[in-house]
PATIDREN-187096 format. One record per residue (C-alpha): residue number from 1; residue in one letter; x, y, z. Coordinates in pm, whole numbers, plus 50000, padded with zeros to 5 digits. Example, Ala and Ser with C-alpha at 12.3 -4.5 7.8 and 13.67 -1.06 7.14 Angstrom:
@nr->1&rest->a&X->51230&Y->49550&Z->50780
@nr->2&rest->s&X->51367&Y->49894&Z->50714
END
This chain:
@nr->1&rest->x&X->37572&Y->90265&Z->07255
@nr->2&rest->x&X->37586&Y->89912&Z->07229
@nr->3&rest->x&X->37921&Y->89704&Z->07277
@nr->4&rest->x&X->37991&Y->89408&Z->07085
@nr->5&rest->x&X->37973&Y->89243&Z->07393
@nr->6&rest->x&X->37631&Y->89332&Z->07516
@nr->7&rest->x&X->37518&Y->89275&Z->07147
@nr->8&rest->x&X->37632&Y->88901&Z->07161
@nr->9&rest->x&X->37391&Y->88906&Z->07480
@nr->10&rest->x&X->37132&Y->89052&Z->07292
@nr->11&rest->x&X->37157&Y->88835&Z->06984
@nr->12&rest->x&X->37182&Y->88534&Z->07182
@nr->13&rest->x&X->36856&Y->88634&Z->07441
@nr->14&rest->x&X->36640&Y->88679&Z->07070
@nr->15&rest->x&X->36777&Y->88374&Z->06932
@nr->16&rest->x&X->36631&Y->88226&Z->07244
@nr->17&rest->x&X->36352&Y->88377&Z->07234
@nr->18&rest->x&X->36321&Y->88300&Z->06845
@nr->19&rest->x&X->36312&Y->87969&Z->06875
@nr->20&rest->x&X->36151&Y->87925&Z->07246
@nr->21&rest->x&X->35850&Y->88076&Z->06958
@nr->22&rest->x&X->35919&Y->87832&Z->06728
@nr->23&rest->x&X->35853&Y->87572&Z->06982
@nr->24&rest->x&X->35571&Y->87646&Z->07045
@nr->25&rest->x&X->35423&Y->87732&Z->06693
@nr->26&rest->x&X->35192&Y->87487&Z->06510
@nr->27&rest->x&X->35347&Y->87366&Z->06218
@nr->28&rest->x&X->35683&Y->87325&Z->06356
@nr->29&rest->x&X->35819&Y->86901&Z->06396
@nr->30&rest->x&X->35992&Y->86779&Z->06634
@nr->31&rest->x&X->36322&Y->86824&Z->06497
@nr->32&rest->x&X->36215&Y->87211&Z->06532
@nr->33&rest->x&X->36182&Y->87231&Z->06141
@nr->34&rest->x&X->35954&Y->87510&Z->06047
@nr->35&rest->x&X->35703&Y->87436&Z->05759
@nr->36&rest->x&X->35458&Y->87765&Z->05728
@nr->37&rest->x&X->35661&Y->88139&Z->05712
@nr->38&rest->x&X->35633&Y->88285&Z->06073
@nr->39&rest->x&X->35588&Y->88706&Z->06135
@nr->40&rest->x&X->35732&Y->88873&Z->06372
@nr->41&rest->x&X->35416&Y->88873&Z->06635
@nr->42&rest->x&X->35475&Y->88437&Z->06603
@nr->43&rest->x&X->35215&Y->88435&Z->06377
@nr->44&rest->x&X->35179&Y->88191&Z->06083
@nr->45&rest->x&X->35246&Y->88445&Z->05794
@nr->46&rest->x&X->34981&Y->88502&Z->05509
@nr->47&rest->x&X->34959&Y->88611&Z->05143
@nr->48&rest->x&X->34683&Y->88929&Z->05054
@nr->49&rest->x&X->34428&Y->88632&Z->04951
@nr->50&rest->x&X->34460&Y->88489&Z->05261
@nr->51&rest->x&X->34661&Y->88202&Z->05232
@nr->52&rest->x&X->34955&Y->88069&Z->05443
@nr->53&rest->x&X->35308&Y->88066&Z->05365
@nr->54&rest->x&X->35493&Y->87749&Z->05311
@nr->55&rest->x&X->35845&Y->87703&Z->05395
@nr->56&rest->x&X->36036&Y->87450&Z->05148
@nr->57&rest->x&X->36057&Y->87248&Z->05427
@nr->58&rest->x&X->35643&Y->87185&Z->05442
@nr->59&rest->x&X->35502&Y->86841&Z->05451
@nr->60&rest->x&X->35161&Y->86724&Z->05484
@nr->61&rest->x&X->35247&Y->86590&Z->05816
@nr->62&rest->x&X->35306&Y->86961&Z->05964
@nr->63&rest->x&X->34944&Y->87062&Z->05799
@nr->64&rest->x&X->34723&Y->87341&Z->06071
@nr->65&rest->x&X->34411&Y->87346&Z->06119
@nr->66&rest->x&X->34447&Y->87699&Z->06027
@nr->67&rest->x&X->34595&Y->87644&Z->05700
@nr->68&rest->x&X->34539&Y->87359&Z->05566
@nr->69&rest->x&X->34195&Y->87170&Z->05739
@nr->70&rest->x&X->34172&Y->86927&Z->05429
@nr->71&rest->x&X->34480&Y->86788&Z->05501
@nr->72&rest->x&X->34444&Y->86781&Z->05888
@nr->73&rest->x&X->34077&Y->86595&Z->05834
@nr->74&rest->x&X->34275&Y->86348&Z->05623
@nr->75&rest->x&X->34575&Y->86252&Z->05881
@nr->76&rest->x&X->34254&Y->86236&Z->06144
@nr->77&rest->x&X->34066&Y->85992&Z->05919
@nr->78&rest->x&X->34405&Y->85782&Z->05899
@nr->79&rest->x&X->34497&Y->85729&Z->06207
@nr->80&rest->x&X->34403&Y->85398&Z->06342
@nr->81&rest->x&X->34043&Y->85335&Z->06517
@nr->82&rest->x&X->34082&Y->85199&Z->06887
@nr->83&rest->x&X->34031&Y->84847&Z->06848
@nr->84&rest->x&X->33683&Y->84746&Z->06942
@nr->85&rest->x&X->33630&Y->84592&Z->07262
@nr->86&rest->x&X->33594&Y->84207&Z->07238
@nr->87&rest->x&X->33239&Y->84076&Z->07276
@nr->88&rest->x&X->33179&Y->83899&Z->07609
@nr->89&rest->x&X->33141&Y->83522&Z->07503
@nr->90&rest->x&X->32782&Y->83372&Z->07495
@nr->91&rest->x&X->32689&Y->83185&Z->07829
@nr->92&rest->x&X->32763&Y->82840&Z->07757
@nr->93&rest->x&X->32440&Y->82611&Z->07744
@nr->94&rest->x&X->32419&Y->82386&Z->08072
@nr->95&rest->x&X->32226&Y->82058&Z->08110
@nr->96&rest->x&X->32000&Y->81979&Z->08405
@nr->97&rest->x&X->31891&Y->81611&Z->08435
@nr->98&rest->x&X->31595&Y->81566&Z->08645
@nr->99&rest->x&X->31473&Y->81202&Z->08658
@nr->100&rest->x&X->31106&Y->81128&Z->08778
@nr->101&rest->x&X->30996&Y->80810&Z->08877
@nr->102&rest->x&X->30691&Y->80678&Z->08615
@nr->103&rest->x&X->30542&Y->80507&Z->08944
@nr->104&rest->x&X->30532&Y->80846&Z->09054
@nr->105&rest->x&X->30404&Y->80998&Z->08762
@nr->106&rest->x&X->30191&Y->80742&Z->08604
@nr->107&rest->x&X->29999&Y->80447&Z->08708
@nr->108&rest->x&X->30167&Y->80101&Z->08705
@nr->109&rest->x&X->30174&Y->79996&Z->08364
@nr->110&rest->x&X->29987&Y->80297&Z->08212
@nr->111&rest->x&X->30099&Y->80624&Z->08039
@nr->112&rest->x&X->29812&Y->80855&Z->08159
@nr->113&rest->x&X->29937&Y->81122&Z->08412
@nr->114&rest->x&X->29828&Y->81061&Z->08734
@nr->115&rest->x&X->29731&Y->81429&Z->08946
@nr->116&rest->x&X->30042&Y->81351&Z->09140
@nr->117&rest->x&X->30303&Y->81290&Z->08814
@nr->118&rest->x&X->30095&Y->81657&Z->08722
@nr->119&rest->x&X->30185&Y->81822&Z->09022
@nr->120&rest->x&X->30579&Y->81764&Z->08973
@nr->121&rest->x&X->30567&Y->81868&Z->08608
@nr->122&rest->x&X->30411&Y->82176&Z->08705
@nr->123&rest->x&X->30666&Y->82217&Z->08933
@nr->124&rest->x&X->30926&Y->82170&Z->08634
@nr->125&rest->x&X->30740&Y->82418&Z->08419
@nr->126&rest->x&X->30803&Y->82682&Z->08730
@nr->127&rest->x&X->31122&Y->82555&Z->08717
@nr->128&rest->x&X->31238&Y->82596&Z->08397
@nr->129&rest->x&X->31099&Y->83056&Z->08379
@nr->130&rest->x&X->31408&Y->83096&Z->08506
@nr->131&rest->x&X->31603&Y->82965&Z->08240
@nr->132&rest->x&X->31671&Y->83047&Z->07855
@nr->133&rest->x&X->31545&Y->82689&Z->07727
@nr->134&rest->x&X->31733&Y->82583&Z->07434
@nr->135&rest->x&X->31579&Y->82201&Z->07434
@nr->136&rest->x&X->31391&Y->81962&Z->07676
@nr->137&rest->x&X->31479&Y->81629&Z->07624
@nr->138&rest->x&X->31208&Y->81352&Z->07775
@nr->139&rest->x&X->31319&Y->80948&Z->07770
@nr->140&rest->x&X->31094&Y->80696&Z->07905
@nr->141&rest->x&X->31206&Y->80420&Z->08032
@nr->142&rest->x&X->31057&Y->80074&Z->08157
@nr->143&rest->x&X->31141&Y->79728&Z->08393
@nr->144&rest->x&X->31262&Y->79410&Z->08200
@nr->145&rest->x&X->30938&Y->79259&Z->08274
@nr->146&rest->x&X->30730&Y->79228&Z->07959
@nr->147&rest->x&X->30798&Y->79183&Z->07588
@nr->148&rest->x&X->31059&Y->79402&Z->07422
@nr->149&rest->x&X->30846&Y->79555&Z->07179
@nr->150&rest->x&X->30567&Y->79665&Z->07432
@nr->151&rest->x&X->30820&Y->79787&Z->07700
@nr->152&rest->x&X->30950&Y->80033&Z->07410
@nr->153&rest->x&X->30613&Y->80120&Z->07278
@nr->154&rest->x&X->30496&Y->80178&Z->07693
@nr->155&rest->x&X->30854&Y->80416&Z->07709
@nr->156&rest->x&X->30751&Y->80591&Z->07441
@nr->157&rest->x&X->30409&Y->80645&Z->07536
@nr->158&rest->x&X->30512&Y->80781&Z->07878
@nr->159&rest->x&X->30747&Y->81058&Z->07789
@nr->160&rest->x&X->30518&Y->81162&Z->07465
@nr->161&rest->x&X->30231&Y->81223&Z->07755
@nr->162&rest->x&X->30497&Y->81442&Z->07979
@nr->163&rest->x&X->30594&Y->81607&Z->07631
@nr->164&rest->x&X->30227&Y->81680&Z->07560
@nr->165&rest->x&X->30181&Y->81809&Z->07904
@nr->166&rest->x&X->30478&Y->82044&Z->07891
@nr->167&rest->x&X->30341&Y->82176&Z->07548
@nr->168&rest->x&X->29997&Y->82245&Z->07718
@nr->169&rest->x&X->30198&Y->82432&Z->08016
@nr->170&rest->x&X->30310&Y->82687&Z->07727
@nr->171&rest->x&X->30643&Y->82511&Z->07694
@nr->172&rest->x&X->30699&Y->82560&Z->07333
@nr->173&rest->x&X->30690&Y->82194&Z->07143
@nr->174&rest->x&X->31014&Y->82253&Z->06864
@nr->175&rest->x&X->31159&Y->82284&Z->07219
@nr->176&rest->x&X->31049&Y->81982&Z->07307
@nr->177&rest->x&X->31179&Y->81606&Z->07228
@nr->178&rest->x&X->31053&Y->81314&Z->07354
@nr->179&rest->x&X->31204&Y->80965&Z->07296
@nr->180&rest->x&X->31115&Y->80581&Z->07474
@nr->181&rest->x&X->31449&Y->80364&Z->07528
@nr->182&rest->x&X->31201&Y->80073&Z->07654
@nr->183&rest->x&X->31393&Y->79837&Z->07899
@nr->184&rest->x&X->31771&Y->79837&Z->07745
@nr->185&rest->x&X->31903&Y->80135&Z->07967
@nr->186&rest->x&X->31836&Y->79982&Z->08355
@nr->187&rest->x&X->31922&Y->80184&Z->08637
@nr->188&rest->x&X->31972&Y->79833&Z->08897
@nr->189&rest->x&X->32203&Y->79632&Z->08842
@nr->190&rest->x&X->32199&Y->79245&Z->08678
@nr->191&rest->x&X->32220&Y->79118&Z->09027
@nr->192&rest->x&X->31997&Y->79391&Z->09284
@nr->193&rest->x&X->31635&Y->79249&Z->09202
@nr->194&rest->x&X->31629&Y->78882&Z->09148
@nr->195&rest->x&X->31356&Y->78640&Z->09083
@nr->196&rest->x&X->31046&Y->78567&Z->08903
@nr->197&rest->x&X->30765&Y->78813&Z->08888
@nr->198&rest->x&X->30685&Y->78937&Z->09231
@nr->199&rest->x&X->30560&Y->79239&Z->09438
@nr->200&rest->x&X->30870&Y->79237&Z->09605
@nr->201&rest->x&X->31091&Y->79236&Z->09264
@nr->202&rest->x&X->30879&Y->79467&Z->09115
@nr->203&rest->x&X->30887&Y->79740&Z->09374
@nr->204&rest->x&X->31293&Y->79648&Z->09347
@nr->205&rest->x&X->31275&Y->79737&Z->08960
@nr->206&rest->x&X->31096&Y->80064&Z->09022
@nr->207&rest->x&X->31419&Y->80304&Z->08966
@nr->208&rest->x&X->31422&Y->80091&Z->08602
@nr->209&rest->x&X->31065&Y->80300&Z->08544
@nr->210&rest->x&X->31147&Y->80617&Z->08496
@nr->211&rest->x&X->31133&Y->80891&Z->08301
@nr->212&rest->x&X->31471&Y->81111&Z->08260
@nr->213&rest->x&X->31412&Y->81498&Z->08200
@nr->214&rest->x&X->31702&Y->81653&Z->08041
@nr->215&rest->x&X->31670&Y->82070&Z->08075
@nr->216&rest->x&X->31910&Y->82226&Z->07823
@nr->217&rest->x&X->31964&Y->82583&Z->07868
@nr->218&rest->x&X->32133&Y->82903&Z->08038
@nr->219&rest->x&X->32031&Y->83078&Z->08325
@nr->220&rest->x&X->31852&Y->83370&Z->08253
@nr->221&rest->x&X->31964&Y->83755&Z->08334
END
């Protein structure tokens, strides 16, 4: 026979039990609120045609896979995406400035490549297979000696020839710009090379003839 006492016990060890099930059954929030009908075996509780029980405390957020798998595809469709990862930024284009004496390149007062000025631009071309060219940028320059208008058209000529060259390397020639700034952009100063026309003057002038070579790019991967 059982007391009163050892019922109390009893009661109190299948209340524990009770909800220790509850716990742990699907369909039960956090609060412990039960939203399907549970059996005795802890199983979610069904009518003849199959379907679950709902308690009057059901809401869509306490949806089973088992009962409801409409409604559990739907909260899985709303719940926020992981933010995509930010693209890494684009390599930032980098200029190279090579500058190449004319005298080295081209005769003294011509604009036909010499085998020599050749030779280096072939050397640029190898150069340059490393690199993701965005633009080459070629500017001629000349000595103050001579008339304005043929020291720009002689600038000109000069860095067209290295642009042509280039192009015939397999450089490709939208790539390619080529400008002459003729005698206004010196490299000596008003004071280094003075005097009349002389060898010695014009060997000091020689940095003024030039041609710059401005590689715009990123370094390939």
């Amino acid at each position: 026979m059982i007391t009163h006492a050892k019922y109390s016990v009893l009661l109190a060890a299948l209340l524990g039990l009770s909800a220790t099930a509850f716990a742990q059954t699907p369909g039960i929030d956090t609060a412990g609120t039960v939203g399907y009908v549970i059996d005795q075996r802890s199983y979610v509780a069904k009518s003849g045609t199959g379907l679950c029980w709902r308690t009057g405390y059901w809401t869509p957020a306490m949806a089973i896979e088992e009962c409801d798998p409409d409604l559990v595809k739907k909260e899985v469709a709303a719940a926020p995406a992981a933010p995509a990862a930010a693209p890494a930024p684009a390599p930032k284009p980098a200029a190279e400035k090579v500058t190449l004496s004319a005298d080295a390149l081209f005769d003294f007062n011509k604009a036909i490549l010499r085998s020599e000025g050749k030779a280096k631009l072939d050397k640029l071309v190898e150069d340059i297979k490393s690199v993701n060219l965005e633009v080459i940028i070629a500017t001629g320059h000349a000595d103050r000696f001579g008339a304005d208008a043929y020291n720009q058209k002689l600038s000109e000529k000069r860095s067209a020839a290295v642009k042509t060259y280039l192009v015939g390397k397999g450089v490709d020639a939208n790539r390619v710009f080529a400008e002459g700034k003729g005698e206004t952009q010196p490299v000596t100063k008003p004071d280094d090379c003075k005097g009349s026309k002389s060898k010695k003057v014009i060997a000091c002038l020689q940095p003024d003839r030039r041609v710059d070579i401005e590689i715009i790019g990123t370094k390939a991967q």
